[in-house]
C-alpha positions in Angstrom: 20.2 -123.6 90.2 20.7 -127.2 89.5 18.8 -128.4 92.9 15.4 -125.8 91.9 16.0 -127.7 88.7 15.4 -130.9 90.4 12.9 -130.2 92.7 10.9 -128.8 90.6 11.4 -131.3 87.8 10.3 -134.1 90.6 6.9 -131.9 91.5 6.5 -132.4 87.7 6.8 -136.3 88.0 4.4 -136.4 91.1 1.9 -134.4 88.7 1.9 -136.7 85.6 1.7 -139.8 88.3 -1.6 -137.9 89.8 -2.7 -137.9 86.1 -2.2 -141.0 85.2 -4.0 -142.4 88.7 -6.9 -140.1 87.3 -7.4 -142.0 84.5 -6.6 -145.0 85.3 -9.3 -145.1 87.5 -11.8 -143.4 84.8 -11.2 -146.4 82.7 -11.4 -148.8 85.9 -15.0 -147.1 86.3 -16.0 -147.6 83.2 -15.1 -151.4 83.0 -17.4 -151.5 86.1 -19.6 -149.6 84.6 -20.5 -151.3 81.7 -20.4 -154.8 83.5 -23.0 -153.7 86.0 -24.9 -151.2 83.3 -24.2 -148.4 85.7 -25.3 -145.1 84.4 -24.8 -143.5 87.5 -21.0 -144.2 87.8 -20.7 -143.6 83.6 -22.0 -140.1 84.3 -19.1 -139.3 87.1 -16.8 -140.4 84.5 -18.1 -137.8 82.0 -18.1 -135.4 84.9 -13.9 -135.9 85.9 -13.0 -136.0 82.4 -12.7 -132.0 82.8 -10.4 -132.7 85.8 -8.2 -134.6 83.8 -8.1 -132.0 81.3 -7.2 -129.4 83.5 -3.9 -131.4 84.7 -3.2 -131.3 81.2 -3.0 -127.9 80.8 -1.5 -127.8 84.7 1.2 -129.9 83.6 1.6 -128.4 80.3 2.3 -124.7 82.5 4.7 -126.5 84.2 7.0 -128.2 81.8 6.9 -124.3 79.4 8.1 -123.1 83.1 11.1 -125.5 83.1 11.8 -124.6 79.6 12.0 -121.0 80.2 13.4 -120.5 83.4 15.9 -123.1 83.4 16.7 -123.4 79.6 17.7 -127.5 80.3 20.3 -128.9 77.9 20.5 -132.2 76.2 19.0 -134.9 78.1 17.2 -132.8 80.5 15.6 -131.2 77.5 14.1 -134.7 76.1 13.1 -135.0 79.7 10.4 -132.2 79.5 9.8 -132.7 75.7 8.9 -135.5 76.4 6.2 -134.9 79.0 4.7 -132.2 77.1 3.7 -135.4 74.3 2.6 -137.4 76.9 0.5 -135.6 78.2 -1.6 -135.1 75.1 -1.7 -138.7 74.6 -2.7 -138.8 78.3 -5.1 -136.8 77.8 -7.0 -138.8 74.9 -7.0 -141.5 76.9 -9.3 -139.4 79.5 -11.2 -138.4 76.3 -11.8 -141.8 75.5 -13.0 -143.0 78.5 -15.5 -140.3 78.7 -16.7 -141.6 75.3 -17.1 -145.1 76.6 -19.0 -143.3 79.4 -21.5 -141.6 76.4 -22.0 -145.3 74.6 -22.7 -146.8 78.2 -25.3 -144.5 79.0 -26.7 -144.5 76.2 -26.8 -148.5 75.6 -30.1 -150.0 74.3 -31.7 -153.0 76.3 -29.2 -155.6 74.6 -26.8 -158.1 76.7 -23.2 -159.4 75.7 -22.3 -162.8 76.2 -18.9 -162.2 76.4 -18.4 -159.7 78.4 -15.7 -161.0 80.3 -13.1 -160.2 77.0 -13.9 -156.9 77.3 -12.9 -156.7 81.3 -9.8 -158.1 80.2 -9.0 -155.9 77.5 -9.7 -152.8 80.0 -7.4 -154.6 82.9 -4.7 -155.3 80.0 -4.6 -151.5 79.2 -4.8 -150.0 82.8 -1.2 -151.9 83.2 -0.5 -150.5 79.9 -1.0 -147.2 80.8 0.6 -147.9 84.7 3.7 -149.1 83.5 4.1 -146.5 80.6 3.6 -143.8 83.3 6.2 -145.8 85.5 8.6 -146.3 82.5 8.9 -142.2 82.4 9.5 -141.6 86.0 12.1 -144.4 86.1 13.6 -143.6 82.6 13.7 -147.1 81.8 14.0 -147.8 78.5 13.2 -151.9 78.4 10.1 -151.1 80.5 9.5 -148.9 78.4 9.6 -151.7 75.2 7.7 -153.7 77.3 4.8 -151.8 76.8 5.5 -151.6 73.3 5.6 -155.0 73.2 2.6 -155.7 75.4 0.3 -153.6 72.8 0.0 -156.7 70.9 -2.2 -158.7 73.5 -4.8 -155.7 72.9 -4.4 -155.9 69.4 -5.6 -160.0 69.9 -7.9 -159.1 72.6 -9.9 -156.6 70.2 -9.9 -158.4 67.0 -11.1 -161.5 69.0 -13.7 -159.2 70.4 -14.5 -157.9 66.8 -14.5 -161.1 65.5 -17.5 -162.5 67.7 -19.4 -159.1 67.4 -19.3 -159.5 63.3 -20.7 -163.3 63.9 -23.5 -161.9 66.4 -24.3 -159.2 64.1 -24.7 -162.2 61.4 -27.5 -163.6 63.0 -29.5 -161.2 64.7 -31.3 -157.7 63.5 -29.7 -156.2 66.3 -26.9 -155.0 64.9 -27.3 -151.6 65.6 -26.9 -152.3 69.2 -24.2 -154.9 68.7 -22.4 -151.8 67.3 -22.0 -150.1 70.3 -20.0 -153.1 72.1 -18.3 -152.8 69.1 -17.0 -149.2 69.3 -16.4 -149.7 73.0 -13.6 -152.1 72.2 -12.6 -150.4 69.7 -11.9 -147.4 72.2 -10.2 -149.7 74.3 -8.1 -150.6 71.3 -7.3 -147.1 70.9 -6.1 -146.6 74.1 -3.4 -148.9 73.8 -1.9 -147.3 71.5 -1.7 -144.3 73.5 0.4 -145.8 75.7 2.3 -147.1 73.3 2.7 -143.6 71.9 3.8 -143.2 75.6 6.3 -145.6 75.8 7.9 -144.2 72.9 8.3 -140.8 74.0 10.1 -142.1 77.0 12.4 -144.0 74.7 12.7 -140.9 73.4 14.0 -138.9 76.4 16.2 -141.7 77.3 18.0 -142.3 74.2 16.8 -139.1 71.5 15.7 -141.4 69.0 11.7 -141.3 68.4 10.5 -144.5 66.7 7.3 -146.0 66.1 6.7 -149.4 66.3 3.7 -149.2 64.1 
């Protein structure tokens, strides 16, 4: 019983790795995307965000499986608790990236200087997410802080972002298009803090204490 316990818990860690490679590269497209204004790629994301919501629910079937048929104890239940939150907080993170997609086509004939912040906040959060996805499989606990910890860069990163937009927005009468950079980091943002919620649910099924650090 114990070994169809474990192989079937490990074809539930090779799942939530595929999701997280699925949107890690959605929000990898859509940093390229909105460097290069690239519609085309934007509307691909849009497209896969329906894949990543089926591996929700694939993952979801899986884990209510687990719970049913092997009725886990203790730790084991954290375990697959644990998955079943992450995945919904995976899962924004799709829907997020999707909405990027939406603002990047949709993005009026307006340049921003300083792009380059914002390609660093979206490199920032795809370790986020990487290592919060890594942090499970291992059950490491102080990787698992270190995400935590790391949501503070994106916190600077964004309000440093923010900052300049408010300054631009100051001095031009585009604002309303200024405003769309604006939300984009902001869903960046947001995404860190998915992975942080991450992070914490795998603190959670190592030790069975669920704290936030917020």
């Amino acid at each position: 019983m114990r070994e169809k316990y474990e192989a079937e818990l490990k074809n539930l860690n090779a799942s939530i790795i595929k999701m997280g490679k699925m949107i890690e590269v959605a929000i990898e497209n859509s940093v390229v995307a909105l460097l290069g204004r690239d519609t085309a790629t934007a509307k691909v994301i849009a497209t896969n965000d329906d894949k990543i919501d089926d591996m929700e629910k694939d993952i979801e079937s899986q884990c209510l499986r687990l719970l049913l048929q092997q009725q886990p104890m203790a730790s084991d239940l954290r375990i697959i608790t644990a998955a079943l939150k992450m995945i919904t907080d995976m899962e924004r993170i799709g829907d997020h990236a999707a909405d990027i997609a939406d603002l990047i086509i949709e993005l009026p004939d307006f340049s921003y200087s300083n792009m380059n912040a914002i390609a660093q906040i979206g490199s920032e959060i795809i370790k986020m997410l990487n290592d919060s996805v890594e942090s499970y499989i291992n059950r490491d606990f102080n990787a698992a802080k270190n995400v935590i910890a790391h949501d503070d860069v994106i916190d600077e990163l964004y309000y440093a972002i923010k900052k300049d937009l408010v300054e631009k927005i100051k001095k031009t009468d585009q604002g309303e298009q200024i405003l769309d950079y604006l939300l984009i980091a902001k869903y960046f943002e947001r995404i860190g803090d998915h992975c942080t919620n991450i992070a914490e649910w795998v603190i959670f099924a190592v030790t069975g204490e669920r704290k936030t650090e917020r």
